[in-house]
C-alpha positions, 0 to 999 in steps of 0.5 A, a space after each residue: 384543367 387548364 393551366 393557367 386556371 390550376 396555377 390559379 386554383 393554386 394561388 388560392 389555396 396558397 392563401 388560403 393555407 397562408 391565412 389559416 397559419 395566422 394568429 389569429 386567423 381573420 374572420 372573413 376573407 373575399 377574393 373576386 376572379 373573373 374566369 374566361 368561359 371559354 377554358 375549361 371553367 366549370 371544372 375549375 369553379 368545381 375544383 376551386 369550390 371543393 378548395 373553398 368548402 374544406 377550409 370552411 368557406 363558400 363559393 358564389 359565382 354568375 355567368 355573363 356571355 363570356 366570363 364567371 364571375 367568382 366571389 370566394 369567401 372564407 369565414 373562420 372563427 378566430 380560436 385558439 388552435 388545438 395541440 392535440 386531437 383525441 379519439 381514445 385510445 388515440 392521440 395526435 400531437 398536432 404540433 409535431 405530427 405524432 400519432 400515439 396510442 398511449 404512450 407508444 408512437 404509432 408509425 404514420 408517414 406525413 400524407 397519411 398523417 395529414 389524411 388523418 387529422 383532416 378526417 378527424 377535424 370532422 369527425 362523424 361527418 362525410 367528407 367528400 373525396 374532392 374535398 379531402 384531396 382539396 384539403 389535403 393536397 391543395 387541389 392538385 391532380 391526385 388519383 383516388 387509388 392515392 387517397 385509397 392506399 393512404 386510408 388503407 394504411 390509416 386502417 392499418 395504423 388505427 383499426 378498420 373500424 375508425 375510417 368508414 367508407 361511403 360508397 361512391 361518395 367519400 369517408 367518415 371519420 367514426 369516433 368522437 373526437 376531443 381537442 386539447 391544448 
């Protein structure tokens, strides 16, 4: 991707994550872009659209002779956040990035903690590798052999069974998950 358009793509992620950390967390965003047809754009609108779908939002764009013209929207219901995420015999404290199983911390470095938490925030639903490197890693370039060593050590962490993987396609995290504060 073209940098000025992955300094663009950055930018909004950055407000997208700025957003996500207010209290609360408003309820619709719009961003408006117009991209150049000429750079590489529909790389970048795919790379910004898997951004925009991980923090729950959509992406609208037109094509005119020589631009896209983007609207971003991000809607977020206004909750309170968790603290906690349970998948028995699981627990992740959210707050201070601890994975517990019972009472015993489980050793989970932050990558693959943030991995984790975003596979469990949509439990029981396939997550697109593109979506999970946008919401974990903000869009920026990242090999699936990264994603691929970082779930391997989750398996290790958690036990095989709790991350499947979907072929060609991307992960689903397996167990029900409940939130508390």
């Amino acid at each position: 991707m073209p940098g000025a358009l992955r300094s663009l793509a950055a930018d909004v992620a950055a407000v997208f994550r700025e957003l996500t950390e207010l209290d609360p967390v408003p309820c619709e965003l719009g961003v408006n872009l117009a991209v150049d047809v000429r750079t590489d754009a529909e790389h970048a609108l795919r790379t910004l659209g898997a951004m925009v779908r991980a923090r729950g939002g959509h992406l609208e764009h037109q094509r005119s002779a020589d631009l896209f013209h983007v609207r971003v929207c991000l809607t977020t219901p206004s909750r309170p956040a968790s603290t906690s995420l349970l998948f028995p015999p699981f627990r992740m404290d959210l707050a201070n990035e601890v994975l517990w199983r019972g009472t015993e911390s489980v050793s989970v470095r932050t990558t693959p903690f943030k991995v984790l938490r975003y596979l469990a925030e949509r439990p029981q639903r396939l997550v697109r590798r593109e979506d999970l490197i946008a919401g974990v890693w903000g869009g920026a370039a990242t090999s699936e052999s990264l994603v691929r060593t970082h779930i391997y050590a989750l398996r290790r962490a958690v036990g095989p069974a709790v991350i499947e993987t979907v072929s060609r396609r991307g992960y689903r995290f397996m167990p029900q998950v409940f939130t508390s504060a």
